[in-house]
Each structure stands twice: as structure tokens, then as C-alpha cells.
C-alpha positions as a LaTeX table, in Angstrom:
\begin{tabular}{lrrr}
\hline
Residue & $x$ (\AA) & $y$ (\AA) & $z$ (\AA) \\
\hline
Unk1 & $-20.61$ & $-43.39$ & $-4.45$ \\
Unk2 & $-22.91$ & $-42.25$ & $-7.00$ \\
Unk3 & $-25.29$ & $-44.75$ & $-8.81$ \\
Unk4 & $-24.79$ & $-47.26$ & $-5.60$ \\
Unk5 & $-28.51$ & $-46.46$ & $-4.36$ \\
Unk6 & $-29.70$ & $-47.32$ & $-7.77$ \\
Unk7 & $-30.98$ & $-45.38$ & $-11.27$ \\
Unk8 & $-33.39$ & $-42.67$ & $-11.61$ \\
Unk9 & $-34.54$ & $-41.05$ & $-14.57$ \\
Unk10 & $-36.38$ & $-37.87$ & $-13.54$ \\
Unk11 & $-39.04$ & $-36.56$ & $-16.14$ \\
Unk12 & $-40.10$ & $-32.67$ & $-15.84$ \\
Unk13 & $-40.27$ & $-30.05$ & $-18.25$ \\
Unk14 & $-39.20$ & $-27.43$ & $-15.25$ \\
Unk15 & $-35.31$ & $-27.41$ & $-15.55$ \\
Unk16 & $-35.91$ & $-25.65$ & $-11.69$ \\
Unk17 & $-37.90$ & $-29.05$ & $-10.69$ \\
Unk18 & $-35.26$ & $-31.58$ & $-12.30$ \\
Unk19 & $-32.76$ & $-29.79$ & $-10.83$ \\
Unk20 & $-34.51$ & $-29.96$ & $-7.44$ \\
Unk21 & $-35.20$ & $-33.99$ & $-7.28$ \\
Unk22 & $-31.43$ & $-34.88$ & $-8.94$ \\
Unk23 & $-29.79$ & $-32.71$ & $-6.11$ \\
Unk24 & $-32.10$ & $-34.82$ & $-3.34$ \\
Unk25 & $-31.34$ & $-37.72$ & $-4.90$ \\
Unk26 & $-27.88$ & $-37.65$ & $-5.36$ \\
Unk27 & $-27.31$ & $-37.09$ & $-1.62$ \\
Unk28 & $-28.66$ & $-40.43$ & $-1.35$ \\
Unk29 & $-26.59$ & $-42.08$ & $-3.65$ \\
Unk30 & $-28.66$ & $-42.29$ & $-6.78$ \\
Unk31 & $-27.88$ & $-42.28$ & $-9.96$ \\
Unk32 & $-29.89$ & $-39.34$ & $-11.94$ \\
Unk33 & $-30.48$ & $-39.06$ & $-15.53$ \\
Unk34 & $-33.31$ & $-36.16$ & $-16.58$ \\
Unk35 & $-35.09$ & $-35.63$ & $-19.76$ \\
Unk36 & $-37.71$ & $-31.94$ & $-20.15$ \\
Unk37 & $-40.47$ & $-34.14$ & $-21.58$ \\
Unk38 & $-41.78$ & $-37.61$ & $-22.51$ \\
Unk39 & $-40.65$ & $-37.76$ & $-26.15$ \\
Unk40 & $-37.09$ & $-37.25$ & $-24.66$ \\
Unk41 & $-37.71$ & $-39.60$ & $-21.52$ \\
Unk42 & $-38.70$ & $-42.15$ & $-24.28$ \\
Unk43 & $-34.94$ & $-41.89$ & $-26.52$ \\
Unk44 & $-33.19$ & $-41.64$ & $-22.85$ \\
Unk45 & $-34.80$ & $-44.69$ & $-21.09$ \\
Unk46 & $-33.20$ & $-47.31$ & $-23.13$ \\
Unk47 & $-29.55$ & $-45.97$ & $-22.94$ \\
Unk48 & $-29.89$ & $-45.51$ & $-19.18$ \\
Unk49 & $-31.94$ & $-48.47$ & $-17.91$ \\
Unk50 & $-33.34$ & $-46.70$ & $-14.58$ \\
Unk51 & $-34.42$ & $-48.72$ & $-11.44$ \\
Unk52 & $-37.69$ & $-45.64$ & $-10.98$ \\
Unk53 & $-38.95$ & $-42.99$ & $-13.22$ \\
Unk54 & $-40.63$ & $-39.47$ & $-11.82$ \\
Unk55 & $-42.76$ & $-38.18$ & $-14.30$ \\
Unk56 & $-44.66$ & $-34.49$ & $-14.13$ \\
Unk57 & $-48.01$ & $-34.92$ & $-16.03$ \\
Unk58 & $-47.86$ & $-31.89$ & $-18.19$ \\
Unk59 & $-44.98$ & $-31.68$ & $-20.23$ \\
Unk60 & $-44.62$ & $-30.48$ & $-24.10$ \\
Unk61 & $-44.49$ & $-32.57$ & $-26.79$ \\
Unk62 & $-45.51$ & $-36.11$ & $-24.50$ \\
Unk63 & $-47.12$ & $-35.36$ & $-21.75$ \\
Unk64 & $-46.85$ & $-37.60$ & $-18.55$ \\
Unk65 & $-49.82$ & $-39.69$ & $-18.99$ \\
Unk66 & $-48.57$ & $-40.23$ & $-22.35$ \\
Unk67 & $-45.56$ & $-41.37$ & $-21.70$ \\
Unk68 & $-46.97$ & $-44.28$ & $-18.81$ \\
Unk69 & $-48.95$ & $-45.69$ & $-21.67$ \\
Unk70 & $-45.49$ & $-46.27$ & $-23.77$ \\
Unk71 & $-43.50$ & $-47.43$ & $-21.06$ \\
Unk72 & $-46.02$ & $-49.77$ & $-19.65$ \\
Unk73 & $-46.50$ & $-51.36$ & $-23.34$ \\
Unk74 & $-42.69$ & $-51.89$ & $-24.17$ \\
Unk75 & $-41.63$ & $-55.47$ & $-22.66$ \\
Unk76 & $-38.19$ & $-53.29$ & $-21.88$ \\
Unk77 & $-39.92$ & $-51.01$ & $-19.68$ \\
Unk78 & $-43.22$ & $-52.42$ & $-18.56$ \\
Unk79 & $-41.61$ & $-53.18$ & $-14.86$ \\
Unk80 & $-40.31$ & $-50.17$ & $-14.34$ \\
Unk81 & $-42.18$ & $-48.40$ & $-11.20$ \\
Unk82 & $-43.58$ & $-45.24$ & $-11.87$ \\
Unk83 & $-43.85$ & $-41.60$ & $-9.74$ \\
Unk84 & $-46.04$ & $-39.01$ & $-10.76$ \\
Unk85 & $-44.89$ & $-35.42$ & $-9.45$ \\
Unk86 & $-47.27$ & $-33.18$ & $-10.50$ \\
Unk87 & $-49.52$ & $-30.35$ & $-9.38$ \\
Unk88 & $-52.37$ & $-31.72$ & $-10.47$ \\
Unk89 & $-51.79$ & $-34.46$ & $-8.66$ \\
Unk90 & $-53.76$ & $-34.08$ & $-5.82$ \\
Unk91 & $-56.61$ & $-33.38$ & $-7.69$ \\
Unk92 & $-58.59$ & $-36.58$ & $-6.90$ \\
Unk93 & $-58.22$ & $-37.04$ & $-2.83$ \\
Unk94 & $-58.26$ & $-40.61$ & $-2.18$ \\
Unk95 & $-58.56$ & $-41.85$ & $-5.99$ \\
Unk96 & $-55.05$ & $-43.72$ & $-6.17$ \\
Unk97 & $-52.95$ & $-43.38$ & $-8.90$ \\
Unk98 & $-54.11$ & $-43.18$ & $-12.46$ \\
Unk99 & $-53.09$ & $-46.83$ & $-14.40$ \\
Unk100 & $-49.92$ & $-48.08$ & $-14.99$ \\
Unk101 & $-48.40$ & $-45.40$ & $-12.00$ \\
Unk102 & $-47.03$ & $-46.79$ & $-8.77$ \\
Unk103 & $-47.00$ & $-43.99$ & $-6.44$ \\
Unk104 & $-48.35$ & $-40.35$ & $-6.80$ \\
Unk105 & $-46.69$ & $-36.96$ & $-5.23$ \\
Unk106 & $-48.01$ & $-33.97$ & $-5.18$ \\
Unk107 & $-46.06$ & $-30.83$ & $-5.84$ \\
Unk108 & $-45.30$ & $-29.11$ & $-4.18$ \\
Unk109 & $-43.64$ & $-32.45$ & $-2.31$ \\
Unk110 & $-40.81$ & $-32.85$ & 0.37 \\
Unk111 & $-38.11$ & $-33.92$ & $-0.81$ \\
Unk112 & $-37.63$ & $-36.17$ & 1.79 \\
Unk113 & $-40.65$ & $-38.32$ & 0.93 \\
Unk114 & $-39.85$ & $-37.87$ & $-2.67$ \\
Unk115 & $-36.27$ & $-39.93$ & $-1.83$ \\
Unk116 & $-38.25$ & $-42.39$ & 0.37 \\
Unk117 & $-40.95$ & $-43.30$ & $-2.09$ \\
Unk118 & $-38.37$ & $-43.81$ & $-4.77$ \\
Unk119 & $-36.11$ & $-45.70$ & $-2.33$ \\
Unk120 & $-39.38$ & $-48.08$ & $-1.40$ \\
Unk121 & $-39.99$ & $-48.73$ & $-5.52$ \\
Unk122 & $-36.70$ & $-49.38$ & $-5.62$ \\
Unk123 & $-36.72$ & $-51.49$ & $-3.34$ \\
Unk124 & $-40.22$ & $-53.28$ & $-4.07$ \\
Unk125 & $-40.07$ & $-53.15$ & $-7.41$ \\
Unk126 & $-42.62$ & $-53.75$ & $-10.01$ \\
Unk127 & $-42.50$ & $-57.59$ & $-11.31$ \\
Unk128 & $-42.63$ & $-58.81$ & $-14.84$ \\
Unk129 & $-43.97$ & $-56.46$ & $-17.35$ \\
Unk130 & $-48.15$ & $-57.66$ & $-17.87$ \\
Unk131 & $-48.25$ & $-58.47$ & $-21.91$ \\
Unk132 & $-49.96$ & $-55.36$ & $-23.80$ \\
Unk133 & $-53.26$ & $-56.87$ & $-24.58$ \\
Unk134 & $-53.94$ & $-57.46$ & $-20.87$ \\
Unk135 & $-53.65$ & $-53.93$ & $-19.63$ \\
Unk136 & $-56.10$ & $-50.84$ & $-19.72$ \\
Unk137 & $-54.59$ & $-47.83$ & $-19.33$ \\
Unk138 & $-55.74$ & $-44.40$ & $-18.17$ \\
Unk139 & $-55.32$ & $-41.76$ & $-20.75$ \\
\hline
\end{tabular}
């Protein structure tokens, strides 16, 4: 039953990588929503109230980083956990995600741990939303 695994709203401006994690995540019974770009992850996130976002890290118009800041500042979307999928990634061994990010996955990723990690946010969650003024953000 779709949606019965939870919400995801997958974040990429490669229509070839969207396509990629919805199909994987689908099989396990999420719920997939995907926008080519912050700016339109920003108008969707509202309407569709996802349990996870993936977000790539270069993307037109908003790029990744970008779009972390804005979510993690809205009271509606501060608690939502956070994936980066991105290339660059993996450009910091052992440096942990950047602010406001929950998990970090290197593309090119298996989509098998891609469907695990989200399952685990999911799952764990993020807690309350921290009040603007108290966070620093990476930019």
C-alpha cells in the first residue's frame, strides 16, 4: 500500500536521480513526492507534509544547502530529518554532516542504504523544531 511506510519528498535537479530513489522507495511502501530544485521543494513541502527529505546539494535556482537553512528556520519544517545525496558529498571523510542535515549519502549510493537511512529517520525522527535564533547554520 503506497504511503503506509511513510512520506518522502525527494529533492534533485537530475529527473534520472529522482526517478531512481522514488522507484526504491516505492518498493518499500513510501510515499514519494519530487521537486528538480529547492525553490520548488520549498512550494511542495507544505502541501505534502513529508516524514524525510533527500536533498542533492547543487541544484538551480536553490541549491541544497540553501534550502536546509529554510527548512530548518520554518517552525513547520524545522523537525523534518534531512538526507543529503550528493556527489560532493564525500568530500570531507569523517567531517559529519554539514548543519541542520541528519544523514549524508554519497552518490553514487546503494539504493539499499538509501531506503534504510530514510527508514531509520523515519523512524527516529528529528524532535521539536530548535527556535531560529538558537541555530547556526552551515552555508
Amino acid at each position: 500500500m503506497p504511503g503506509a511506510s511513510g512520506r518522502v519528498l525527494v529533492v534533485d535537479d537530475s529527473q534520472v536521480i529522482r526517478q531512481l530513489i522514488r522507484v526504491n522507495l516505492e518498493l518499500d511502501g513510501f510515499e514519494v513526492m519530487t521537486a528538480s530544485d529547492g525553490a520548488a521543494c520549498l512550494e511542495a513541502v507544505h502541501r505534502f507534509r513529508p516524514h524525510v527529505i533527500t536533498l542533492d546539494v547543487a541544484m538551480p535556482r536553490l541549491d541544497g544547502l540553501g534550502t536546509v537553512n529554510r527548512l530548518r528556520v520554518d517552525p513547520r519544517t524545522g523537525h523534518i530529518p534531512l538526507v543529503l545525496v550528493s556527489a560532493s558529498a564525500g568530500a570531507a571523510p569523517g567531517a559529519g554532516p554539514p548543519a541542520g542535515v541528519d544523514a549524508v549519502l554519497a552518490k553514487p549510493f546503494e539504493p539499499t542504504a538509501l531506503v534504510r537511512e530514510v527508514r531509520r529517520l523515519r523512524d527516529e525522527g528529528r524532535g521539536p523544531a530548535v527556535p531560529a535564533f538558537s541555530r547556526t547554520l552551515a552555508r
